[in-house]
Structures are given as C-alpha cells and as structure tokens.
C-alpha atoms as a printed R data frame, in Angstrom:
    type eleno elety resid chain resno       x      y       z
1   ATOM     1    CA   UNK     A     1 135.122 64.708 115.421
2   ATOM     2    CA   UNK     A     2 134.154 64.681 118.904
3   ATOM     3    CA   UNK     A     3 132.856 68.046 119.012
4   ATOM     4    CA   UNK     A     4 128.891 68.052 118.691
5   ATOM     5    CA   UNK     A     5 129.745 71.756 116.804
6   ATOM     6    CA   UNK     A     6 130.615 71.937 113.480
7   ATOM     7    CA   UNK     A     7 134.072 72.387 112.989
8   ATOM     8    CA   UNK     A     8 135.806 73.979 110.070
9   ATOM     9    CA   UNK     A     9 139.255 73.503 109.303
10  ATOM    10    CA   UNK     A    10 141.242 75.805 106.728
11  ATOM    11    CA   UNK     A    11 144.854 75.528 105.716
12  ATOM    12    CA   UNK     A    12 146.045 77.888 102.768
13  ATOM    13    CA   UNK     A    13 149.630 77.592 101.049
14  ATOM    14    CA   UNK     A    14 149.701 80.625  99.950
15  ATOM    15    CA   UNK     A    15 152.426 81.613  97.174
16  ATOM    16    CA   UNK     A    16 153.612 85.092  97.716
17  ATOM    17    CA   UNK     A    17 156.856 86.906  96.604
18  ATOM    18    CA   UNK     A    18 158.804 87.753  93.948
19  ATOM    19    CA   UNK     A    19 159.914 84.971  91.904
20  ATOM    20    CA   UNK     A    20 158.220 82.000  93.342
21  ATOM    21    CA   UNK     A    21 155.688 82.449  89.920
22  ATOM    22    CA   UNK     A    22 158.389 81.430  87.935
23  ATOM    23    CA   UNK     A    23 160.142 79.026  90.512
24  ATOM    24    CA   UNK     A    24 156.344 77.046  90.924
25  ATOM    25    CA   UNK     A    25 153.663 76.092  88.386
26  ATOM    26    CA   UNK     A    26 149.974 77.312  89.902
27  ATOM    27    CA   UNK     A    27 148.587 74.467  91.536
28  ATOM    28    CA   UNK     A    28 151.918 72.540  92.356
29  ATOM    29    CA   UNK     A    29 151.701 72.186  95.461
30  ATOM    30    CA   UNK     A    30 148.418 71.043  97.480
31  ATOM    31    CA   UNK     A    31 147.588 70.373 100.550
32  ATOM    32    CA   UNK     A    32 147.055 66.435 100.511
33  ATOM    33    CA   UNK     A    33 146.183 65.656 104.073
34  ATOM    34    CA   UNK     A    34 146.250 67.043 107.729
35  ATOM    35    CA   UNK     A    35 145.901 65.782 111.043
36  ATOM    36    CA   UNK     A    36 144.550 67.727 114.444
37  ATOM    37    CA   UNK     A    37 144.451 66.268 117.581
38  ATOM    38    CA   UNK     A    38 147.214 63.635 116.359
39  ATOM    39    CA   UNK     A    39 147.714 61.392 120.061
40  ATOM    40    CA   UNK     A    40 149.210 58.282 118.313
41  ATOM    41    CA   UNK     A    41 149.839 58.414 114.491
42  ATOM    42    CA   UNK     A    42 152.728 60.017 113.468
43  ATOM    43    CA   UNK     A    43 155.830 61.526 115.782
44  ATOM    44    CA   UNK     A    44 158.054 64.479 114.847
45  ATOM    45    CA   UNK     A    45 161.479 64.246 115.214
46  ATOM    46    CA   UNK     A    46 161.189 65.170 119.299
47  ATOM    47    CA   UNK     A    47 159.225 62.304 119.323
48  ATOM    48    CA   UNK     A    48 156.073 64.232 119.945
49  ATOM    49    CA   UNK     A    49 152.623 63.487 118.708
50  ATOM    50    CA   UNK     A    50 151.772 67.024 117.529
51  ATOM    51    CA   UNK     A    51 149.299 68.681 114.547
52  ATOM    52    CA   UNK     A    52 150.490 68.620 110.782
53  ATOM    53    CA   UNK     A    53 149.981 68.551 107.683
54  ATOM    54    CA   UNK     A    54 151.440 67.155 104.589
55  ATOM    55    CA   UNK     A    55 151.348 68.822 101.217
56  ATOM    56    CA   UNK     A    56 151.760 67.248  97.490
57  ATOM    57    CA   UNK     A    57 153.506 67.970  94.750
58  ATOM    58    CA   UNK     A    58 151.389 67.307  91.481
59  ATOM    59    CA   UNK     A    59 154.020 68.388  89.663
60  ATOM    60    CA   UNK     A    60 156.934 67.256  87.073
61  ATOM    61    CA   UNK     A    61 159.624 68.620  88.388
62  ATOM    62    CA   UNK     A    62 161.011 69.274  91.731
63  ATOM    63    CA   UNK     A    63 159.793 72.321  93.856
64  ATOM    64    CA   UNK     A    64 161.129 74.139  97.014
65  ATOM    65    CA   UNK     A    65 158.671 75.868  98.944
66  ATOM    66    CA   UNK     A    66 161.071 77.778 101.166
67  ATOM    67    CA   UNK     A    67 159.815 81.386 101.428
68  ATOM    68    CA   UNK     A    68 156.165 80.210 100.474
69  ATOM    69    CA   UNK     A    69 153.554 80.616 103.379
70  ATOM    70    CA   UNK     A    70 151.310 78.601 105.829
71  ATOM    71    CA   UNK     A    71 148.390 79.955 107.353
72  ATOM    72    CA   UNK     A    72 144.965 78.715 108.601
73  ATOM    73    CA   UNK     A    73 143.393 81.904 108.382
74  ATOM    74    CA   UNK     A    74 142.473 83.777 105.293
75  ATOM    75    CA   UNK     A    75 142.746 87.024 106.361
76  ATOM    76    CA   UNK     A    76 146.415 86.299 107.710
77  ATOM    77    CA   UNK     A    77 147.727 84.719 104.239
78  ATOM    78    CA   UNK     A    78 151.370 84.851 105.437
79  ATOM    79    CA   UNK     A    79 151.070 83.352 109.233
80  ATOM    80    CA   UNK     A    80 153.835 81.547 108.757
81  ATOM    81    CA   UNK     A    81 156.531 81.453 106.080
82  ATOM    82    CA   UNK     A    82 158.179 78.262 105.251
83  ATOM    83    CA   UNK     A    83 162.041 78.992 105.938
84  ATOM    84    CA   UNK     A    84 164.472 79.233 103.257
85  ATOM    85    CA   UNK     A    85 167.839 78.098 102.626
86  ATOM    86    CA   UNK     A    86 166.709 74.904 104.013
87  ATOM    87    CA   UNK     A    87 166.481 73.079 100.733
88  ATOM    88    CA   UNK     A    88 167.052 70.309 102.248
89  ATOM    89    CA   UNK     A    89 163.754 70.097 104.546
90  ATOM    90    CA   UNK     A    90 161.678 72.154 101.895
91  ATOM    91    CA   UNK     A    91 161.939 70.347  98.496
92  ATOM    92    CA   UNK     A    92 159.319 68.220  97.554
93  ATOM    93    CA   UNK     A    93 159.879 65.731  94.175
94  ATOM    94    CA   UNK     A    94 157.821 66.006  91.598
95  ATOM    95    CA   UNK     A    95 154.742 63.960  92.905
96  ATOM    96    CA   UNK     A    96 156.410 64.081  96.362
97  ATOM    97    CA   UNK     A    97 155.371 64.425  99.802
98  ATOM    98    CA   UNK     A    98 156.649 67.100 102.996
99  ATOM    99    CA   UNK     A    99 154.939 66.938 106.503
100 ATOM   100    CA   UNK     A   100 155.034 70.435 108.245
101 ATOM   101    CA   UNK     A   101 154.004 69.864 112.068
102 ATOM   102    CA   UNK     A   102 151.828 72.736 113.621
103 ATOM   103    CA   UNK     A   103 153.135 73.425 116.728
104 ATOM   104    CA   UNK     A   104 154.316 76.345 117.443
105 ATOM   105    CA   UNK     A   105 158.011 74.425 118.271
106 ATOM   106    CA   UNK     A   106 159.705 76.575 115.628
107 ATOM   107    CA   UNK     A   107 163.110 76.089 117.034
108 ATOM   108    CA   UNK     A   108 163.095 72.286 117.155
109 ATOM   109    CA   UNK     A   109 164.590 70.154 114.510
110 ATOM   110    CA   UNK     A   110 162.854 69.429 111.365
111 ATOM   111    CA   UNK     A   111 159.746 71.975 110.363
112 ATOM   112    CA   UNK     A   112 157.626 73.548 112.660
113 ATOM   113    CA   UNK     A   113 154.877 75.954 111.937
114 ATOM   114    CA   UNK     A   114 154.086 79.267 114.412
115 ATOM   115    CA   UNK     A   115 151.006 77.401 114.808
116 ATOM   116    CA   UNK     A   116 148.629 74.284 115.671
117 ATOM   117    CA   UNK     A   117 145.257 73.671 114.868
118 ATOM   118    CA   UNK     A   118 142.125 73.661 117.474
C-alpha cells in the first residue's frame, strides 16, 4: 500500500431476507478478491478503471445473488443491495465468478455498487 498507516479493508456479503436461506447454501458465496485504487487492471464496461470486487461461488449449483447485500461497513450490513430481476448480471455458476465495481456509478451499465473503497 502506499499509505505508511495501516489500512484495513472490509467487504461483507451479507445474506438478508426472506427466502435467500433456502435459495443459498451458508458460505456459497465469498468474497474471492478485490481491488482499490485499480489505475490499469481491469475496465468496466464505461471503460473506466474503477474499485471492485469479485466474489466466488464454492458451490454446486448455480446461485443468484440479486437482493443479497454489499457493504464495507459492519454496522451498515445492507449498504448496498445487489439488484434483482437482473438474473442475468447476478448469477454466478457453481464455482463461478461476478465482478461488482465500487463506484458509486449505479446507473451505468453492468453492476455498480453505491460505493468505492478509500
């Protein structure tokens, strides 16, 4: 990092709501990797080089995480809920992979969290 402080960085997918207990096994779906301060990696679909992070399905069967949250702060478990009726952007296969960018560009194309990172 190229702060001299310590920095801490928390993501939560939290899984609140009726029915997502039965639609999702505990522990399905993971965070597998995130990226702050992304100048040259990946691009969203505006072309931008903006925050995300990418979460994992360890599961067997296919999951859709619509209506699930985002949130990097604990005591704000539902920041951000994943949208639904977009099954198309929110499925992940079984041991599958979905990149959420945290931005704050919520109306752009493809999946944009209310939030970045710092």
């Amino acid at each position: 990092m190229c702060r001299s402080t310590k920095v801490v960085v928390r993501l939560f997918v939290c899984i609140l709501g009726i029915g997502f207990a039965s639609r999702v096994s505990v522990g399905a779906v993971l965070i597998n990797e995130f990226l702050a301060a992304n100048s040259s990696t990946l691009a969203d679909p505006q072309g931008q080089f903006d925050d995300w992070v990418e979460l994992y399905n360890s599961g067997d069967a296919e999951v859709d995480v619509g209506g699930m949250y985002l949130t990097d702060d604990p005591e704000s478990p539902t920041k951000w809920r994943i949208p639904q009726g977009l099954s198309n952007l929110t499925r992940i296969s079984a041991k599958g992979l979905l990149i959420i960018w945290l931005d704050g560009d919520t109306t752009d194309s493809g999946l944009h969290a209310s939030f970045g990172l710092d």
